[in-house]
C-alpha positions in Angstrom: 16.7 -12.7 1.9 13.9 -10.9 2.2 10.9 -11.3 3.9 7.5 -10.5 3.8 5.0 -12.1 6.2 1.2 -11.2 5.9 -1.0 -11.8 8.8 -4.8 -10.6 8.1 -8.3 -11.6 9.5 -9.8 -10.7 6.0 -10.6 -14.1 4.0 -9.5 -14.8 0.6 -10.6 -17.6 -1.5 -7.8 -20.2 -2.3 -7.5 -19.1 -5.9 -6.5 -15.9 -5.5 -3.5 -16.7 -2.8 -1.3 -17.0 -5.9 -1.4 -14.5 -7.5 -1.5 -12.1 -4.4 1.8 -13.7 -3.1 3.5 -13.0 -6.3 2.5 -9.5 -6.5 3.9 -9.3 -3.0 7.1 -10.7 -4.2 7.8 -8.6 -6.8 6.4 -5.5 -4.8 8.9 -6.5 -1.9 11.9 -6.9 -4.7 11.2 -3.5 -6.5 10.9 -1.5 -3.4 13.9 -2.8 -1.8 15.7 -3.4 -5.1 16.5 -6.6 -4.8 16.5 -9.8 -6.7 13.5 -11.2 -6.7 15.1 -14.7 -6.7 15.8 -14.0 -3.1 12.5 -13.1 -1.9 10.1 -15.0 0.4 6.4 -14.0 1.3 4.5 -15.9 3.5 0.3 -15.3 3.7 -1.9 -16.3 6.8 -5.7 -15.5 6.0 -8.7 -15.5 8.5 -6.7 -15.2 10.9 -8.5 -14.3 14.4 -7.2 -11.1 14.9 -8.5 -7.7 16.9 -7.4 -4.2 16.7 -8.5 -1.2 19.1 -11.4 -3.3 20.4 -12.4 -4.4 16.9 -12.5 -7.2 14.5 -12.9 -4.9 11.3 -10.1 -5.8 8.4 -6.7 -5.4 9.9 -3.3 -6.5 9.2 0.0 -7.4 10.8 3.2 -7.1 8.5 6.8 -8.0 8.7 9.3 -7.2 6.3 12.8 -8.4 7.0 15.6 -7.8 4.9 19.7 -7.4 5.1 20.6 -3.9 5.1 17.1 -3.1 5.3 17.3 0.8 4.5 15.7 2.8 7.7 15.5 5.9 6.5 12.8 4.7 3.7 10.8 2.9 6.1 7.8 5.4 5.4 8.1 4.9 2.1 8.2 1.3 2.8 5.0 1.8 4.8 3.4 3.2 2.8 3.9 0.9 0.0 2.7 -2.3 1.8 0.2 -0.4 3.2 -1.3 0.0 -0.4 -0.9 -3.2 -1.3 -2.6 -4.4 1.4 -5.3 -1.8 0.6 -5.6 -3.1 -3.0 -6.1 -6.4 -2.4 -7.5 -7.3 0.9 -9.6 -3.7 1.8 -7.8 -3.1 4.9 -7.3 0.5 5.8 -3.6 1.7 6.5 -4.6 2.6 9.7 -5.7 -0.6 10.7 -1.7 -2.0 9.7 0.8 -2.8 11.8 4.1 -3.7 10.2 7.9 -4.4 11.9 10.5 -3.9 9.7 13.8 -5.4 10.6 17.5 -6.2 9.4 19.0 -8.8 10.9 23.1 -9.3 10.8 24.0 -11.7 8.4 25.3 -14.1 10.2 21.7 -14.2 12.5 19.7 -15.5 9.1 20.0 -18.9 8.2 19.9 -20.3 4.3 21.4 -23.5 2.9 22.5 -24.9 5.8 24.7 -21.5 6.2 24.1 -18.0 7.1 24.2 -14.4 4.8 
């Protein structure tokens, strides 16, 4: 069940969303080593967004995932933050991003939980 959600003021034209949310699925399955089957990303472009007074490229991330492994989120980081570097130009310093593991039985899926 992971999740990636993207929040960014940059814009992106429509035909390049695609591609950019399956690189971001299979970037969030390899570095948590998970099934990609499982993963969902969600994007949200042009967003109106400000960071440390300014409106300069900047991101908000989540990543949520069971048994999301603390003790690699630096290297978490700093993945995303390259990815987000890559494709929309924002520096890592202008990234936010939450991780989180829920408890199983706090994330829904197919009328169930984990």
């Amino acid at each position: 069940m992971p999740t990636l959600i993207i929040e960014t003021n940059v814009e992106t034209p429509v035909d390049q969303r695609k591609q950019i949310l399956e690189e971001a699925s299979s970037t969030v399955a390899s570095i948590l080593g998970k099934p990609e089957s499982y993963v969902m990303v969600i994007l949200r472009v042009n967003a109106d967004m400000l960071f440390a007074a300014k409106d300069a490229p900047l991101a908000y991330l989540e990543l949520k995932s069971l048994g999301l492994p603390e003790d690699r989120t630096r290297d978490l980081s700093a993945a995303l933050c390259g990815f987000m570097e890559k494709h929309f130009g924002v520096s890592p310093e202008r990234i936010y991003i939450e991780f989180a593991s829920p408890a199983r039985h706090m994330f829904g899926w197919s009328a169930g939980t984990f």
